[in-house]
N, C-alpha and C positions, 0 to 999 in steps of 0.2 A: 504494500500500500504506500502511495508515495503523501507525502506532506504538501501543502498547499500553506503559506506562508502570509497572512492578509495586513493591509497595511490602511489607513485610512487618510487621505489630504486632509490639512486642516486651513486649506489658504481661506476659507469660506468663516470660521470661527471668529474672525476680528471683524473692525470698523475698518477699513485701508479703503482711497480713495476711488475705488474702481466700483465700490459699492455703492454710490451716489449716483445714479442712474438713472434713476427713477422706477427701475424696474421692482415689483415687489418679494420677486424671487432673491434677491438680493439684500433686500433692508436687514440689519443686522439688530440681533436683540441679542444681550450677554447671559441673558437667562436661557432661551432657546438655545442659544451656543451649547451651555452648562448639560442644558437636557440633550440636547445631541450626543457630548462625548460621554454624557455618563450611559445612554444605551448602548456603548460600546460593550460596557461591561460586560464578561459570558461570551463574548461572541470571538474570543482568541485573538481577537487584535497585536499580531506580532509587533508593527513598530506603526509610528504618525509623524508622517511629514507635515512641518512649518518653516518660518523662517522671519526673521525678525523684522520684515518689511510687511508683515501681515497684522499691521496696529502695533508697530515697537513692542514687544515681546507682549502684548496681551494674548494670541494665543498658547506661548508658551503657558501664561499664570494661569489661563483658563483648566491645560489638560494640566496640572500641576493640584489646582485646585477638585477639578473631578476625578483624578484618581487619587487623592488625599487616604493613605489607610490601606491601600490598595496594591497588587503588584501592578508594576506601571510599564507599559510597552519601551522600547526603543521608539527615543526621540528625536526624531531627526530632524536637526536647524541649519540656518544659513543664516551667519553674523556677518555684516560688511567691516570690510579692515577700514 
């Protein structure tokens, strides 16, 4: 049986400017955020990509904050030098 390794984006979690569009698929809420990565939970989420241009590190706090107590996936960031 081979393994299937799953990962989730999290560029969608923050306020970053690309989400001002007017479109309502995109309006960002931190509490909806919150409830999105916490249904991760259960579901073997290996690692989550972010990156600190997605609301300067808010969603880092976010998945920080919903796995609080938790074993917590591979984080995966991109910090600018």
């Amino acid at each position: 049986m081979k393994s299937i390794e799953l990962g989730y984006g999290a560029g969608a979690l923050a306020d970053y400017p690309s989400h001002h569009d007017g479109n309502p698929w995109t309006e960002w809420d931190s509490l909806r955020a919150l409830d999105c990565l916490k249904s991760l939970d259960g579901l073997e989420i290996f690692w989550i990509d972010t990156a600190y241009r997605y609301g300067q590190g808010i969603s880092e706090r976010l998945i920080g904050k919903a796995f609080e107590g938790k074993v917590l996936p591979y984080v995966i960031t991109k910090i600018p030098q």
